[in-house]
VEXDO-608090 format. One line per field, with one value per atom (N, C-alpha, C, O): residue number from 0; y negated, x negated, z negated; atom name; residue in one letter. Coordinates in steps of 0.05 Angstrom, whole numbers, padded with zeros to 5 digits. Each point is the difference from the previous one (the first is absolute). Layout:
residues N
n = (NUM|...)
north = (Y|...)
east = (X|...)
up = (Z|...)
atom = (CA|...)
res = (A|...)
end
This chain:
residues 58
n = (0|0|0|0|1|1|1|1|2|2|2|2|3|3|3|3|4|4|4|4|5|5|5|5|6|6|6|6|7|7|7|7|8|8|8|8|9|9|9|9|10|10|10|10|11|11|11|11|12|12|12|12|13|13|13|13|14|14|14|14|15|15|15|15|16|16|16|16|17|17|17|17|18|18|18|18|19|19|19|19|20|20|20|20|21|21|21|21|22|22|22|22|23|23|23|23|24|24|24|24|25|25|25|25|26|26|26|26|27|27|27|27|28|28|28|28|29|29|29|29|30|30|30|30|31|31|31|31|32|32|32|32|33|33|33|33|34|34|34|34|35|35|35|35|36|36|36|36|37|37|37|37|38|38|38|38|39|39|39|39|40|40|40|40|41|41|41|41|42|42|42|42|43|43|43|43|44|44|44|44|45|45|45|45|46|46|46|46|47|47|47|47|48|48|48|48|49|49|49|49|50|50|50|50|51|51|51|51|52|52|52|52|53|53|53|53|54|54|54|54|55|55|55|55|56|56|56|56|57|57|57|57)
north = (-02875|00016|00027|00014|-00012|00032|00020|00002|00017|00030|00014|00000|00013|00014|00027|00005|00008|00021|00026|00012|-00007|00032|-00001|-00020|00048|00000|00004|00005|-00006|00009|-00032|-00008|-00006|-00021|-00022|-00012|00015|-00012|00002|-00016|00050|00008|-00016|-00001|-00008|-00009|-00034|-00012|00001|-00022|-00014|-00021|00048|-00008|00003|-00014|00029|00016|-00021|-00008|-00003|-00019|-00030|-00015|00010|-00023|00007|-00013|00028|00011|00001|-00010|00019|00000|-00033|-00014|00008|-00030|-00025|-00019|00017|-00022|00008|-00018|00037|00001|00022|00017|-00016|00020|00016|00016|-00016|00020|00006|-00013|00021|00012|-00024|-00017|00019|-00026|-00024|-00014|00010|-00034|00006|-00015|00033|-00005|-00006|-00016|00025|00010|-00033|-00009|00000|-00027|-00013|-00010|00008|-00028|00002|-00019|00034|00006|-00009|-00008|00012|00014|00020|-00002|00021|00032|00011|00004|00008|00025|00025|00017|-00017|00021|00038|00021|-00028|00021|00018|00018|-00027|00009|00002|00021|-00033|-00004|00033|00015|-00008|00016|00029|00021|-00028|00025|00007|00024|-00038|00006|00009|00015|-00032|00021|00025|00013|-00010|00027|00020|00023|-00032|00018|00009|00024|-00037|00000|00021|00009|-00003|00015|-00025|00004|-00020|-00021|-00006|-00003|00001|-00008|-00025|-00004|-00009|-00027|00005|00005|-00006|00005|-00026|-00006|-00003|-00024|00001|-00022|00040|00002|-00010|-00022|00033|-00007|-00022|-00008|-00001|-00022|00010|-00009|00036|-00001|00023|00013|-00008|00018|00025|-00004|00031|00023|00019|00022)
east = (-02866|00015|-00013|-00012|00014|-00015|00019|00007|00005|00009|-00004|-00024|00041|-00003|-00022|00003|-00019|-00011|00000|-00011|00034|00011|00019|00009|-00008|00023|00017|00009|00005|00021|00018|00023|-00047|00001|00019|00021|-00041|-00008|00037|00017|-00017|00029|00023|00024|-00031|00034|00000|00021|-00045|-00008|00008|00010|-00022|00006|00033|00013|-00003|00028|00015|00021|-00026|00021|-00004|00020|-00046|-00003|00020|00020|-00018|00010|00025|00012|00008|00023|00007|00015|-00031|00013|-00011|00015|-00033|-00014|00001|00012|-00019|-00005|00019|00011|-00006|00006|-00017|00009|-00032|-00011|-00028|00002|-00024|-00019|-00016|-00009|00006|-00014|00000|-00019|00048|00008|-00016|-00019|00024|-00024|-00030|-00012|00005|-00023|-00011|-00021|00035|-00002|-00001|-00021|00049|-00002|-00028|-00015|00011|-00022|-00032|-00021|00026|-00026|-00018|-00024|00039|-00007|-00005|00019|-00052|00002|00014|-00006|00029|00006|-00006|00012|-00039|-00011|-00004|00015|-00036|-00007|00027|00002|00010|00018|00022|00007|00002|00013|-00026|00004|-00022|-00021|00001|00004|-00006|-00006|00040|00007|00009|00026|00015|00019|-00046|00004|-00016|00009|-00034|-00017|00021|-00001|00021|00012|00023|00013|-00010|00020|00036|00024|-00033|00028|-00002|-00022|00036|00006|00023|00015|-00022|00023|00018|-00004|00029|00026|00016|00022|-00027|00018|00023|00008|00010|00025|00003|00012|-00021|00011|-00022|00002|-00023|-00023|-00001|00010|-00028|-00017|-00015|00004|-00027|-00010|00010|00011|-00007|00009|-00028|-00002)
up = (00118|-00018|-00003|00016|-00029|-00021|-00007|-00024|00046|-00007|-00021|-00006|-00008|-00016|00012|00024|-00036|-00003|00009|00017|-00041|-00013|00032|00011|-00003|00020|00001|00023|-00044|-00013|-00008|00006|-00020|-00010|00030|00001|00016|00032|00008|00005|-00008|00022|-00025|00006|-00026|-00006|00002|00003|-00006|00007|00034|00006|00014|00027|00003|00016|-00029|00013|-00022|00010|-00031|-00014|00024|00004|00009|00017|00017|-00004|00023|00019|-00006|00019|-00042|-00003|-00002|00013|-00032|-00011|00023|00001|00012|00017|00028|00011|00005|00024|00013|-00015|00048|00011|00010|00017|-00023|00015|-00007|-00021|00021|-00009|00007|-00016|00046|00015|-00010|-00006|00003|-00009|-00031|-00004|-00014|-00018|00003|-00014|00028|00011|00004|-00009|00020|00021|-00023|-00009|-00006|-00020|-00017|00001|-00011|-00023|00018|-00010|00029|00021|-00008|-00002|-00003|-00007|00020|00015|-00007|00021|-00005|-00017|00036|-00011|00002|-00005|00017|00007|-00032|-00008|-00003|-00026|-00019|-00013|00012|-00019|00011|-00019|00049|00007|-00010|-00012|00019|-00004|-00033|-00006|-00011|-00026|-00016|-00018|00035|-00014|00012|-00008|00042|00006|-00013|-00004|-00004|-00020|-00016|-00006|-00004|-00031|00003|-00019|00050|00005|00010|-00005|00015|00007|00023|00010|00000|00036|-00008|-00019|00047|00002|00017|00024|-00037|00013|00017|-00010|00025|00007|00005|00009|-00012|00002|-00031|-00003|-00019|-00024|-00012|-00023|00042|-00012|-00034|-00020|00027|-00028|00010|00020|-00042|-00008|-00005|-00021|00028|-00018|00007|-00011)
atom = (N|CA|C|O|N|CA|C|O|N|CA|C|O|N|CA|C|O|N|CA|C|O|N|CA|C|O|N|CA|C|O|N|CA|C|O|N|CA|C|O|N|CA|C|O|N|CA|C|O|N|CA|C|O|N|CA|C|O|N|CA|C|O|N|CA|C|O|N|CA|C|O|N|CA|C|O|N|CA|C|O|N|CA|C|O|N|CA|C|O|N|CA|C|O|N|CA|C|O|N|CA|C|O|N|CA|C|O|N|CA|C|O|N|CA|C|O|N|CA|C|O|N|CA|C|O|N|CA|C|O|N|CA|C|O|N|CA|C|O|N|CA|C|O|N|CA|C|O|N|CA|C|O|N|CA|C|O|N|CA|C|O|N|CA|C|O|N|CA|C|O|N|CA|C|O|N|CA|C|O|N|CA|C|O|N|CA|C|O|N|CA|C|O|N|CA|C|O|N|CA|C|O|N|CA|C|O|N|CA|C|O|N|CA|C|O|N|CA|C|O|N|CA|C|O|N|CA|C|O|N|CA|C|O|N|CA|C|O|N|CA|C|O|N|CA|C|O|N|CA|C|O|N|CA|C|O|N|CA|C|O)
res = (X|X|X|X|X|X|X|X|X|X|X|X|X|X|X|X|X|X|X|X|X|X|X|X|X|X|X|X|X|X|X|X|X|X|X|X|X|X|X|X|X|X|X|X|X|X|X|X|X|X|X|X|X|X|X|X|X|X|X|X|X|X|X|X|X|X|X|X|X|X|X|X|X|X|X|X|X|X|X|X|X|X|X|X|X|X|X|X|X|X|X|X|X|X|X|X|X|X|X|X|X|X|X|X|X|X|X|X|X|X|X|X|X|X|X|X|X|X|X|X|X|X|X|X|X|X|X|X|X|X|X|X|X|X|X|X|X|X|X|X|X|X|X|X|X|X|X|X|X|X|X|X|X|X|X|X|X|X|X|X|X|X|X|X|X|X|X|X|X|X|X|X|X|X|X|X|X|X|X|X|X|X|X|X|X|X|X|X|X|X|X|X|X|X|X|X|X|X|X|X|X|X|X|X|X|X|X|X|X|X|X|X|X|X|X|X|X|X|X|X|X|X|X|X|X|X|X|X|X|X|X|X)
end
């Protein structure tokens, strides 16, 4: 699977997965088999941290 890009694009794409499919960042992480190294680095560039109390992006 092929991530969106834009990181903007990325954070509503990950955070609609996350609302609608999974509990947790990981369990995305896992289903997809996404490192989630890069993926956390490029939507902290963007200015977003992962909240797991509310499982998303802000």
């Amino acid at each position: 699977m092929t991530l969106p890009q834009d990181p903007f694009i990325l954070l509503s794409y990950v955070n609609t997965q996350l609302r609608d499919h999974y509990s947790s960042f990981a369990d995305f992480c896992d289903d997809l088999d996404i490192d989630p190294e890069p993926l956390l680095t490029k939507l902290q560039k963007a200015g977003f941290e992962y909240d797991p109390k509310q499982n998303r992006f802000a």
